[in-house]
mmCIF file of the N, C-alpha and C atoms, coordinates in Angstrom:
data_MODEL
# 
_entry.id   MODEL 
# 
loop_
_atom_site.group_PDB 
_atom_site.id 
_atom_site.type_symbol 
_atom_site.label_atom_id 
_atom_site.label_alt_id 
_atom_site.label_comp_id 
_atom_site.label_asym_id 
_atom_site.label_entity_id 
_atom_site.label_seq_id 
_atom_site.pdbx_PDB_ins_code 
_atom_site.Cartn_x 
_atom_site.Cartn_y 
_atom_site.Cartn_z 
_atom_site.occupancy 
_atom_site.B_iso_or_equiv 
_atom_site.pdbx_formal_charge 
_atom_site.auth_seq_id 
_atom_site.auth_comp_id 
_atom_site.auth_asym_id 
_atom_site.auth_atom_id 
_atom_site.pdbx_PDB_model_num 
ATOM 1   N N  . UNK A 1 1  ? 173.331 15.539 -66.672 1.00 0.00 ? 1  UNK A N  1 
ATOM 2   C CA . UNK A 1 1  ? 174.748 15.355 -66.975 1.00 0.00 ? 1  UNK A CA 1 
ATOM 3   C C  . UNK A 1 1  ? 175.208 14.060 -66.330 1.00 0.00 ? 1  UNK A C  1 
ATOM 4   N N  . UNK A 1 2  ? 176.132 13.158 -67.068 1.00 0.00 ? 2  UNK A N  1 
ATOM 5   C CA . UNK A 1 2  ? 176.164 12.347 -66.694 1.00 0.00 ? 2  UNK A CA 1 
ATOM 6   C C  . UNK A 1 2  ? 177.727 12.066 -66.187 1.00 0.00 ? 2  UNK A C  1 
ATOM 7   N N  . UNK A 1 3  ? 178.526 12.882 -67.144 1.00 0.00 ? 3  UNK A N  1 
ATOM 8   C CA . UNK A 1 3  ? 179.725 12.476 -67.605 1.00 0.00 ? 3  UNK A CA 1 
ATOM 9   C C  . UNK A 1 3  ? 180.443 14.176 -67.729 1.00 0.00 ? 3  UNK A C  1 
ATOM 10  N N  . UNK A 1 4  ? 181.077 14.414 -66.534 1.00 0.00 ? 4  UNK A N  1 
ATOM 11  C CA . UNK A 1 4  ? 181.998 15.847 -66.329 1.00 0.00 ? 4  UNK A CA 1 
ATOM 12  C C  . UNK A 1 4  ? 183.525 15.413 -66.510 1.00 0.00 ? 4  UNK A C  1 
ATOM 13  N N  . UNK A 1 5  ? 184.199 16.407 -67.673 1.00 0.00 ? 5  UNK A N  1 
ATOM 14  C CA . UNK A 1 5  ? 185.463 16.108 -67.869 1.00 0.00 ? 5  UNK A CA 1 
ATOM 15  C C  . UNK A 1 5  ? 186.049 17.498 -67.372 1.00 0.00 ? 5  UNK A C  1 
ATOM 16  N N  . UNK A 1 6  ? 187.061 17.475 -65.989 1.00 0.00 ? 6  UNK A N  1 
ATOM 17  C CA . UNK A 1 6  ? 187.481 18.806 -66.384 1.00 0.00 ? 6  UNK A CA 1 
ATOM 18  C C  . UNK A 1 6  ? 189.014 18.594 -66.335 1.00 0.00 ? 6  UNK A C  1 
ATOM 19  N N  . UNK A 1 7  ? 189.885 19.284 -67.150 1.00 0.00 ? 7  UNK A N  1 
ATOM 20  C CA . UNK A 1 7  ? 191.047 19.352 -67.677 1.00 0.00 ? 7  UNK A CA 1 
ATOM 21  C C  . UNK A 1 7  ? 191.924 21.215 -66.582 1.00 0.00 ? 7  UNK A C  1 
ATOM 22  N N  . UNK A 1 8  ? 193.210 20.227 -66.241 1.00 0.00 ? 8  UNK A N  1 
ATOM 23  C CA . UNK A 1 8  ? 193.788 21.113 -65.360 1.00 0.00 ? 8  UNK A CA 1 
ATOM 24  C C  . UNK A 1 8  ? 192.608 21.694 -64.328 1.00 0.00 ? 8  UNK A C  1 
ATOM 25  N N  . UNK A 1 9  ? 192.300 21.027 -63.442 1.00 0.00 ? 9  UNK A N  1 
ATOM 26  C CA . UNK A 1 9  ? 191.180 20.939 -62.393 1.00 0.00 ? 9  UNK A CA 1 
ATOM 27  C C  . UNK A 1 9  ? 192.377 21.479 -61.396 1.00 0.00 ? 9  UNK A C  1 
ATOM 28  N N  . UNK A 1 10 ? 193.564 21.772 -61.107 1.00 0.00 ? 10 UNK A N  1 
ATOM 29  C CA . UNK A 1 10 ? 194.219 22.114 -60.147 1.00 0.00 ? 10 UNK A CA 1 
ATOM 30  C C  . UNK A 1 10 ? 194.340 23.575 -60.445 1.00 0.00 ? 10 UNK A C  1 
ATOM 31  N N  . UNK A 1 11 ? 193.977 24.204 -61.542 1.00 0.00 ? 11 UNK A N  1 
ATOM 32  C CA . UNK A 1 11 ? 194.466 26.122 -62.068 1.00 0.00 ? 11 UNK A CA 1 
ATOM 33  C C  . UNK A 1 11 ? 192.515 26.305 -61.704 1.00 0.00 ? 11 UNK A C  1 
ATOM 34  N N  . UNK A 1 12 ? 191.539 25.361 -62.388 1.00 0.00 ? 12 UNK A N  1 
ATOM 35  C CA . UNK A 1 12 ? 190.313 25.992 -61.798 1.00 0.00 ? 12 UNK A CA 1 
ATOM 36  C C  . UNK A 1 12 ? 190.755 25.650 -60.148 1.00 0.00 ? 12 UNK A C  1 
ATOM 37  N N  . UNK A 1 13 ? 190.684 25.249 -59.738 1.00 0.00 ? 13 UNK A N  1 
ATOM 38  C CA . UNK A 1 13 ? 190.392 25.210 -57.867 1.00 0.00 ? 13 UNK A CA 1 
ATOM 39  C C  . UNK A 1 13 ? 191.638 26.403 -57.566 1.00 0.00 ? 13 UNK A C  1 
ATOM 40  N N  . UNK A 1 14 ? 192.374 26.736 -58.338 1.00 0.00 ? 14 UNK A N  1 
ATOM 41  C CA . UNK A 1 14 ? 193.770 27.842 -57.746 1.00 0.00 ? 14 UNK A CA 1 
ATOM 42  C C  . UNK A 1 14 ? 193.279 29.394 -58.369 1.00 0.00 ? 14 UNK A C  1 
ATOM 43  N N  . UNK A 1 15 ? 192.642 29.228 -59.359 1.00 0.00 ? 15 UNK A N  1 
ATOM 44  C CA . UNK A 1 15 ? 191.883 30.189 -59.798 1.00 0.00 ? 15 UNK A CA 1 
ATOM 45  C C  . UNK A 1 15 ? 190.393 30.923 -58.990 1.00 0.00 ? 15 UNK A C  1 
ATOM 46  N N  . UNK A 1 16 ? 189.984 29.942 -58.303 1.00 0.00 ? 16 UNK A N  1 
ATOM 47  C CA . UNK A 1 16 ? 188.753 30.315 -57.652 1.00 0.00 ? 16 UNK A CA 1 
ATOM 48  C C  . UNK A 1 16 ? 187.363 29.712 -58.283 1.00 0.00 ? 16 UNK A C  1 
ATOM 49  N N  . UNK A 1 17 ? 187.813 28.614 -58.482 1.00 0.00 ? 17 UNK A N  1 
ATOM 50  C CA . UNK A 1 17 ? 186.169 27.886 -59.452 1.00 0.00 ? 17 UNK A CA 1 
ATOM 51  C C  . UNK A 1 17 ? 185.626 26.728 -58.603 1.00 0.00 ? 17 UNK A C  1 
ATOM 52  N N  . UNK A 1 18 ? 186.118 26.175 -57.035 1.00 0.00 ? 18 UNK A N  1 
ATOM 53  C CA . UNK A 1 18 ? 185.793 25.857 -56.559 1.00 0.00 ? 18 UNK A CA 1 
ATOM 54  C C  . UNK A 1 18 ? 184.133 25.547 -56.589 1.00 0.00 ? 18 UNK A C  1 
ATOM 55  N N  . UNK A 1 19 ? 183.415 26.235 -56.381 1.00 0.00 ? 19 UNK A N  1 
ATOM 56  C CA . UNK A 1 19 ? 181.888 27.084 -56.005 1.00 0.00 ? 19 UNK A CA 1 
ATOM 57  C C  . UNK A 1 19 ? 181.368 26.036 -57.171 1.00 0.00 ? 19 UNK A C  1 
ATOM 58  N N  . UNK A 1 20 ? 181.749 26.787 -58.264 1.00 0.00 ? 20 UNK A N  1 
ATOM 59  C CA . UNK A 1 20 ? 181.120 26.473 -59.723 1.00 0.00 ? 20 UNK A CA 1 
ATOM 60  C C  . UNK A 1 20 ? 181.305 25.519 -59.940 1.00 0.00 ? 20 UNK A C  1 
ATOM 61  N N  . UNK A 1 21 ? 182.611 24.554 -59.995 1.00 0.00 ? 21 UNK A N  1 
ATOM 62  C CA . UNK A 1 21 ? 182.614 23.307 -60.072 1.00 0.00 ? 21 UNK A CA 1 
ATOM 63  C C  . UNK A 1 21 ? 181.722 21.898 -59.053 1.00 0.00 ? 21 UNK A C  1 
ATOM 64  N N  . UNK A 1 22 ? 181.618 22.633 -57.646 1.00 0.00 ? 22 UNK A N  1 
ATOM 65  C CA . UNK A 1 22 ? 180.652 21.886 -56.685 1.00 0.00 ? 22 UNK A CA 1 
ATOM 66  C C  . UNK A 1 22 ? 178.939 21.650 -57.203 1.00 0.00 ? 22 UNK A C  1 
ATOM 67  N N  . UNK A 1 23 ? 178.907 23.428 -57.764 1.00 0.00 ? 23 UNK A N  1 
ATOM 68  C CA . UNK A 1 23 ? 177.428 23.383 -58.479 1.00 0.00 ? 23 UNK A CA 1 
ATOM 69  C C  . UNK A 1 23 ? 177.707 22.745 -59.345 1.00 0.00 ? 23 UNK A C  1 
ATOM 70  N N  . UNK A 1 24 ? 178.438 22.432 -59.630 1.00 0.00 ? 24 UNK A N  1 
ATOM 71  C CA . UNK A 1 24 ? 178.047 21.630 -61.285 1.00 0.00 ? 24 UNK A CA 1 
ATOM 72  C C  . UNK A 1 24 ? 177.959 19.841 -60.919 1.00 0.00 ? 24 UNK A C  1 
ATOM 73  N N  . UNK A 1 25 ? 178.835 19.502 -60.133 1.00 0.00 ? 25 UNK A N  1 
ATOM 74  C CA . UNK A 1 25 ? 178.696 18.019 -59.457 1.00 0.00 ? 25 UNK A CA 1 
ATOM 75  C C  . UNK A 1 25 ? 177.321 18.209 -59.260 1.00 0.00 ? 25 UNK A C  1 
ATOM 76  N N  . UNK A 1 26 ? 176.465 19.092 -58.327 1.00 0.00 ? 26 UNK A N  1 
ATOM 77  C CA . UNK A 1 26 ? 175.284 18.884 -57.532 1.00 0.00 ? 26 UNK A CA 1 
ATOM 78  C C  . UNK A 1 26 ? 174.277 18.867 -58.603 1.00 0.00 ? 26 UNK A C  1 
ATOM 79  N N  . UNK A 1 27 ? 174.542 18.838 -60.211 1.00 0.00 ? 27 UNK A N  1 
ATOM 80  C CA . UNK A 1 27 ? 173.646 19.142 -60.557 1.00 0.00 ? 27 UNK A CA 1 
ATOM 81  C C  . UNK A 1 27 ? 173.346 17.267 -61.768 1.00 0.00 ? 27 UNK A C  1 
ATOM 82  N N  . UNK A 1 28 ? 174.736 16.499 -61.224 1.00 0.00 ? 28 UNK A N  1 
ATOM 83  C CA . UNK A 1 28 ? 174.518 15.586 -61.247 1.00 0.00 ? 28 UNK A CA 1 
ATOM 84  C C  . UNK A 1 28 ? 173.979 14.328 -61.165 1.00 0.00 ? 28 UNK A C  1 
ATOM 85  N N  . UNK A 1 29 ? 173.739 13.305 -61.687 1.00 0.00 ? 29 UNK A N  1 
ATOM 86  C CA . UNK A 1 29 ? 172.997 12.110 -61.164 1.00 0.00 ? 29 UNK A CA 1 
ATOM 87  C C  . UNK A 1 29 ? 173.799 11.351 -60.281 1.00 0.00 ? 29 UNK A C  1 
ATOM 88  N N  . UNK A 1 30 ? 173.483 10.342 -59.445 1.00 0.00 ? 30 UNK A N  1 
ATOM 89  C CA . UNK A 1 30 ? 174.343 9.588  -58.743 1.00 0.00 ? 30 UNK A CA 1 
ATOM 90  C C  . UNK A 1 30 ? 175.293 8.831  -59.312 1.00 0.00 ? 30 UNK A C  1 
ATOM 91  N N  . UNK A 1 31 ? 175.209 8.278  -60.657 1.00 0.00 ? 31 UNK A N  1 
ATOM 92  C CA . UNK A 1 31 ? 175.980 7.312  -61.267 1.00 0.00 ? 31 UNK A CA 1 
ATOM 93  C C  . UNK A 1 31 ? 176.749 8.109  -62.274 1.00 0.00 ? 31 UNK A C  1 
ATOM 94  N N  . UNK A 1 32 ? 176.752 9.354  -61.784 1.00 0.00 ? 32 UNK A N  1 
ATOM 95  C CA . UNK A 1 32 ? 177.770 10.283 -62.608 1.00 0.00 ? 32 UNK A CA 1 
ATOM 96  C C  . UNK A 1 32 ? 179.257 9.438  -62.841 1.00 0.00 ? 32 UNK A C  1 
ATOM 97  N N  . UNK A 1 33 ? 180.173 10.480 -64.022 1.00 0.00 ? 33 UNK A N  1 
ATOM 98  C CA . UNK A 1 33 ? 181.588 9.773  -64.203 1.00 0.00 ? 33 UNK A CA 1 
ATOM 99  C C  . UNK A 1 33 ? 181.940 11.389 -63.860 1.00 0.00 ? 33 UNK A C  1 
ATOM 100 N N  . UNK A 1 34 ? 182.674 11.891 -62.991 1.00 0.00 ? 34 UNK A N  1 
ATOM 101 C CA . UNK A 1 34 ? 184.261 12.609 -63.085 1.00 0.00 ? 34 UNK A CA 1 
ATOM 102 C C  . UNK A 1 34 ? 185.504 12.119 -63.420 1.00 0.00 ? 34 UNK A C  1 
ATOM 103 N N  . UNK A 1 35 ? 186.174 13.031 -64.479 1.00 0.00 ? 35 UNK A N  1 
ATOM 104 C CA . UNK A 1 35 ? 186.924 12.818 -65.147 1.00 0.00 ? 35 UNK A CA 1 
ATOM 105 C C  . UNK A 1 35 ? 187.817 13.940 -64.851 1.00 0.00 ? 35 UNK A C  1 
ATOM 106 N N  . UNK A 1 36 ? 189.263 14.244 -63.830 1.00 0.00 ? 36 UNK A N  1 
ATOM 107 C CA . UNK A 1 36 ? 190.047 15.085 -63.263 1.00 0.00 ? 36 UNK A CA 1 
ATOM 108 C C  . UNK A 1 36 ? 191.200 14.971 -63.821 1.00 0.00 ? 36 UNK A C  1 
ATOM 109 N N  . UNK A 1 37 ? 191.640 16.080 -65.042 1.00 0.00 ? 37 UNK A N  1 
ATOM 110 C CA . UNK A 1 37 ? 193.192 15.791 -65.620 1.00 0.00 ? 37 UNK A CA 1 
ATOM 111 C C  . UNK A 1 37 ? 193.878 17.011 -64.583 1.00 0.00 ? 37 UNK A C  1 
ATOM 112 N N  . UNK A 1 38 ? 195.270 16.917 -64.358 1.00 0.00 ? 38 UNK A N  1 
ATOM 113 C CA . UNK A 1 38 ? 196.177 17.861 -63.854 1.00 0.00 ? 38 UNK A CA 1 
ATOM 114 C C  . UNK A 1 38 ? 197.294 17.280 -63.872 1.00 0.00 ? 38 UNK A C  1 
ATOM 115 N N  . UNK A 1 39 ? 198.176 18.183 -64.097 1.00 0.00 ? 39 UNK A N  1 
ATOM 116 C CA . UNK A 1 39 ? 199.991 17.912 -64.348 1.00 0.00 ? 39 UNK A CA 1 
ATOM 117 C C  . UNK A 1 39 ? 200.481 17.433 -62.908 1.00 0.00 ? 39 UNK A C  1 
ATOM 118 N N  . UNK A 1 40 ? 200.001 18.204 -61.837 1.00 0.00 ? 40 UNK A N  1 
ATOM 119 C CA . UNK A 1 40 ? 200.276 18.235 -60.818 1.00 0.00 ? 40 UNK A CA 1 
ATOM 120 C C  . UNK A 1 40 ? 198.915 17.649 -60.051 1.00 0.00 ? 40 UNK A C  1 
ATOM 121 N N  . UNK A 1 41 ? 199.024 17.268 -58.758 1.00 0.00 ? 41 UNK A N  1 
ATOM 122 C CA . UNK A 1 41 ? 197.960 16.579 -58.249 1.00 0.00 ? 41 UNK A CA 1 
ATOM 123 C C  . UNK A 1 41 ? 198.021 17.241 -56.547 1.00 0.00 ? 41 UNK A C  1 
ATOM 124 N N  . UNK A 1 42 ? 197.730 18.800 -56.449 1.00 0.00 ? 42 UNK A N  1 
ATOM 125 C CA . UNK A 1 42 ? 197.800 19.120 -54.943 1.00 0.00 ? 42 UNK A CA 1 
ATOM 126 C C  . UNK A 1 42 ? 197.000 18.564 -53.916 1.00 0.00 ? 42 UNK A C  1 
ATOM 127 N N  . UNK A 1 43 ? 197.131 19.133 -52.772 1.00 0.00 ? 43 UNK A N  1 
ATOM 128 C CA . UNK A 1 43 ? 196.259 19.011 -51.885 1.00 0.00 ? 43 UNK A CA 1 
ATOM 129 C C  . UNK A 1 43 ? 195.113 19.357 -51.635 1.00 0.00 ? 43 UNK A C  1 
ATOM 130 N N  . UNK A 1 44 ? 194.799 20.535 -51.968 1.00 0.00 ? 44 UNK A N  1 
ATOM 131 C CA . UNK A 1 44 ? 193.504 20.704 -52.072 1.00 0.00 ? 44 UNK A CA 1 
ATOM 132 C C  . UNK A 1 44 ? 192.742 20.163 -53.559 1.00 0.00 ? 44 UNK A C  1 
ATOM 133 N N  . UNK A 1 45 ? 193.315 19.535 -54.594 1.00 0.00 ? 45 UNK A N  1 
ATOM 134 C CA . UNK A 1 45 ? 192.499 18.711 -55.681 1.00 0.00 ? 45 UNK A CA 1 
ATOM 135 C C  . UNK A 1 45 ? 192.486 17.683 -55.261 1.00 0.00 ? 45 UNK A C  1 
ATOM 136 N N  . UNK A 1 46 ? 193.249 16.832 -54.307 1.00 0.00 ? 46 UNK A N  1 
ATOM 137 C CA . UNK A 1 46 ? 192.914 15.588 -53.690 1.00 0.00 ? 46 UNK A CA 1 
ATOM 138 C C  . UNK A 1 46 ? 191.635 15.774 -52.441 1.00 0.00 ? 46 UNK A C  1 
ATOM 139 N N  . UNK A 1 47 ? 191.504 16.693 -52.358 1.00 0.00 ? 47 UNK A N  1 
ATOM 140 C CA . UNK A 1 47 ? 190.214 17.149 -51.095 1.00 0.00 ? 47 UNK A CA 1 
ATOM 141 C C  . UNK A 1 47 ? 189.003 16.904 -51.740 1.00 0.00 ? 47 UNK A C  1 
ATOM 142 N N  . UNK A 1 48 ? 189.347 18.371 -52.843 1.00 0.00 ? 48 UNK A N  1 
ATOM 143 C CA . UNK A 1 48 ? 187.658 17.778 -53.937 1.00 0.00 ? 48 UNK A CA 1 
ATOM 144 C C  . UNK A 1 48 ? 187.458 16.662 -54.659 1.00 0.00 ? 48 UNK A C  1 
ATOM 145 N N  . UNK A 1 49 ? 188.485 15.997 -54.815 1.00 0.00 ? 49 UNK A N  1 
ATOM 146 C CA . UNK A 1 49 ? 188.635 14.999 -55.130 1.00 0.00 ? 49 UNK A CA 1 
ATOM 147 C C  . UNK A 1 49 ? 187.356 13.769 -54.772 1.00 0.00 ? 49 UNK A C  1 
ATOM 148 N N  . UNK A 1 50 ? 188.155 13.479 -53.067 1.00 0.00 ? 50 UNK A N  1 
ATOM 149 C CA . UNK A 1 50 ? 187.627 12.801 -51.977 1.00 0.00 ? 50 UNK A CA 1 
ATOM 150 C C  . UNK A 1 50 ? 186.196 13.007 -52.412 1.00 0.00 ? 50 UNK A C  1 
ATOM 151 N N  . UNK A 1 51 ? 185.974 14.360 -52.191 1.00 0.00 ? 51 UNK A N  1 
ATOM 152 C CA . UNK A 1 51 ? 184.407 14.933 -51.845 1.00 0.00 ? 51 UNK A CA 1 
ATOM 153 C C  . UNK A 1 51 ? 183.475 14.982 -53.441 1.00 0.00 ? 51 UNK A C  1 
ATOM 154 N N  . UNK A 1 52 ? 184.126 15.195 -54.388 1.00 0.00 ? 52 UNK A N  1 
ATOM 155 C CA . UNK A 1 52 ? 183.108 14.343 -55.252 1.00 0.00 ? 52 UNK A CA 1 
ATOM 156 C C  . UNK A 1 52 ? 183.291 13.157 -55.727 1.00 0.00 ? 52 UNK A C  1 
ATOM 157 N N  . UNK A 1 53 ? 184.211 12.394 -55.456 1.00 0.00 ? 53 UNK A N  1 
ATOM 158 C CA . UNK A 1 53 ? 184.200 11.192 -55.625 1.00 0.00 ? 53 UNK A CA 1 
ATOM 159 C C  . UNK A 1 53 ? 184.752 10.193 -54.950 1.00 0.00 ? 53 UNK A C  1 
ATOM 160 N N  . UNK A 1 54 ? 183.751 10.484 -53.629 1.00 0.00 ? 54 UNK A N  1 
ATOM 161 C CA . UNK A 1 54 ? 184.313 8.976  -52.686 1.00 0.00 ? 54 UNK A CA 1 
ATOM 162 C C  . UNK A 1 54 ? 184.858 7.842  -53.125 1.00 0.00 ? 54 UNK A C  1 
ATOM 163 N N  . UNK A 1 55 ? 184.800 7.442  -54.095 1.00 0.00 ? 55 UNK A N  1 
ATOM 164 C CA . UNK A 1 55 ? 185.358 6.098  -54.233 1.00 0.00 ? 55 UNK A CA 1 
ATOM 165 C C  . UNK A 1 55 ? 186.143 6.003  -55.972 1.00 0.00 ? 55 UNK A C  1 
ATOM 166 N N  . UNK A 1 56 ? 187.210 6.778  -55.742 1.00 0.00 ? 56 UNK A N  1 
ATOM 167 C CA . UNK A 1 56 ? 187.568 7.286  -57.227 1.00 0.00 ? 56 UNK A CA 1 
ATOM 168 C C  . UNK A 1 56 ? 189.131 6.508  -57.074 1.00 0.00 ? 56 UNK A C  1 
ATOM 169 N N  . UNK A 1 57 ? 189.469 6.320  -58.444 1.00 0.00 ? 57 UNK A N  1 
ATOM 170 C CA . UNK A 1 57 ? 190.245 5.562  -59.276 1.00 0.00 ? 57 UNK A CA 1 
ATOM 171 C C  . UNK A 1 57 ? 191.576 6.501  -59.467 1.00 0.00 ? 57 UNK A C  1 
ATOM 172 N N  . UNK A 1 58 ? 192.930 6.771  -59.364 1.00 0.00 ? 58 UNK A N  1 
ATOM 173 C CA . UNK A 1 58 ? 193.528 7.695  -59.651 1.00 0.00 ? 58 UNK A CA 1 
ATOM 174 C C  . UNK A 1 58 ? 194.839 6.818  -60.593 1.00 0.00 ? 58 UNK A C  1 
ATOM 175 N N  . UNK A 1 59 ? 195.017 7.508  -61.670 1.00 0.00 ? 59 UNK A N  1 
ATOM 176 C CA . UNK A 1 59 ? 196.000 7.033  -62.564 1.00 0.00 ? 59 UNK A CA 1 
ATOM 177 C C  . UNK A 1 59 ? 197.127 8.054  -62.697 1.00 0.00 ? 59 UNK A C  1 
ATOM 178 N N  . UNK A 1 60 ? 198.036 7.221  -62.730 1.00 0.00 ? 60 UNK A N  1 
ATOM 179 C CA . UNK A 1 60 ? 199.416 8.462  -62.890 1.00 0.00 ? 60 UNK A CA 1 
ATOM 180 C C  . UNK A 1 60 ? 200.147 8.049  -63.730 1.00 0.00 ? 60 UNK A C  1 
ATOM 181 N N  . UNK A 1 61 ? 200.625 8.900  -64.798 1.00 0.00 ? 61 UNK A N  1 
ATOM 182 C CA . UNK A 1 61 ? 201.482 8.264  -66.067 1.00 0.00 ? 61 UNK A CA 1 
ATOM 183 C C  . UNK A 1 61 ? 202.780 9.607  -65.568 1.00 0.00 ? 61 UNK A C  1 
ATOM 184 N N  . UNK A 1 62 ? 203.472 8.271  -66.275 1.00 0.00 ? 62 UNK A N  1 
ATOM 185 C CA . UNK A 1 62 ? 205.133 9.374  -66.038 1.00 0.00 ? 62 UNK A CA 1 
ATOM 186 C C  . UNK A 1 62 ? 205.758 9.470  -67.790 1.00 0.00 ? 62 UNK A C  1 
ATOM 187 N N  . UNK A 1 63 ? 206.870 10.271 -67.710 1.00 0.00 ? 63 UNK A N  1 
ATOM 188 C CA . UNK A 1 63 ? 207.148 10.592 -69.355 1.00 0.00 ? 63 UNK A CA 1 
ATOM 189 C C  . UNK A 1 63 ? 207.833 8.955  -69.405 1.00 0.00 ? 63 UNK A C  1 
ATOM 190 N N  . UNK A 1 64 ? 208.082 8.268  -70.929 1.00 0.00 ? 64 UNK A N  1 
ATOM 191 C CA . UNK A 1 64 ? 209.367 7.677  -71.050 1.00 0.00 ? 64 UNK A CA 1 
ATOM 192 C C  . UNK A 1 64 ? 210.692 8.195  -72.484 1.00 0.00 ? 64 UNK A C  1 
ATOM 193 N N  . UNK A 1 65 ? 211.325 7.789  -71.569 1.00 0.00 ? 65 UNK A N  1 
ATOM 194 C CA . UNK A 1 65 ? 212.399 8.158  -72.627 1.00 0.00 ? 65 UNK A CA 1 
ATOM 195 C C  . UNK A 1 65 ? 212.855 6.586  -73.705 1.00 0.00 ? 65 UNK A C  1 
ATOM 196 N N  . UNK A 1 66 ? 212.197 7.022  -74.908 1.00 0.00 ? 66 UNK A N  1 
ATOM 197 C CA . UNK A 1 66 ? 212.237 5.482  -76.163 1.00 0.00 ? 66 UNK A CA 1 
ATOM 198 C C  . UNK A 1 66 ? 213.508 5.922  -76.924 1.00 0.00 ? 66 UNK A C  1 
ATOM 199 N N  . UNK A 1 67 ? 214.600 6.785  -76.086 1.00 0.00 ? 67 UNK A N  1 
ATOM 200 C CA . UNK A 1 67 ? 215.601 7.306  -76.647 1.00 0.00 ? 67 UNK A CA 1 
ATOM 201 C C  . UNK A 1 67 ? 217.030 6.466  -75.760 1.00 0.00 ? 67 UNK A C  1 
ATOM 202 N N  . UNK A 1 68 ? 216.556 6.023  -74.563 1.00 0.00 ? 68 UNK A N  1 
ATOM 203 C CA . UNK A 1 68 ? 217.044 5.363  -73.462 1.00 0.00 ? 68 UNK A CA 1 
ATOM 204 C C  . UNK A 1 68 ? 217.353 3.678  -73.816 1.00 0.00 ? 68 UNK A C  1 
ATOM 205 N N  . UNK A 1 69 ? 218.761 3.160  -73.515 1.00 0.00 ? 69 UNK A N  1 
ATOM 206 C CA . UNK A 1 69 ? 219.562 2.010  -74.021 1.00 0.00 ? 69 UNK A CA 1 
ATOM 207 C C  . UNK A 1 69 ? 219.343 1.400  -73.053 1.00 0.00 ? 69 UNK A C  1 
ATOM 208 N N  . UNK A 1 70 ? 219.070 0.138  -72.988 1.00 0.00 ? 70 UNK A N  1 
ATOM 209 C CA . UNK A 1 70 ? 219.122 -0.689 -71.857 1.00 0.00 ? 70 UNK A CA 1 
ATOM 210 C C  . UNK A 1 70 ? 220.440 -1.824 -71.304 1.00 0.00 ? 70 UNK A C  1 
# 
């Protein structure tokens, strides 16, 4: 596996998938891609975060309003 996408990664780690998601990193190559969507961005998804991806990229998009006058 090269390339793990997981979507709302903050309800698995609040759910209890911790475990399963670590096995699944470990079953990775080094030049793996994680790919972490969540609405919200807690504290403990910034932990696993850290820990599978030391050196990770974080993007944050906000809504816009194209209804809004300037």
């Amino acid at each position: 596996v090269s390339l793990q996408v997981i979507d709302e990664a903050d309800r698995m780690l609040a759910m209890g998938f911790a475990e399963q998601l670590e096995d699944l990193a470990s079953f990775m190559h080094s030049g793996r891609q994680i790919v972490l969507f969540s609405a919200t961005f807690p504290g403990r998804l910034r932990d696993a975060c850290t820990l599978w991806m030391p050196e990770h990229v974080m993007i944050r998009c906000n809504t816009l309003d194209v209804n809004e006058h300037s």
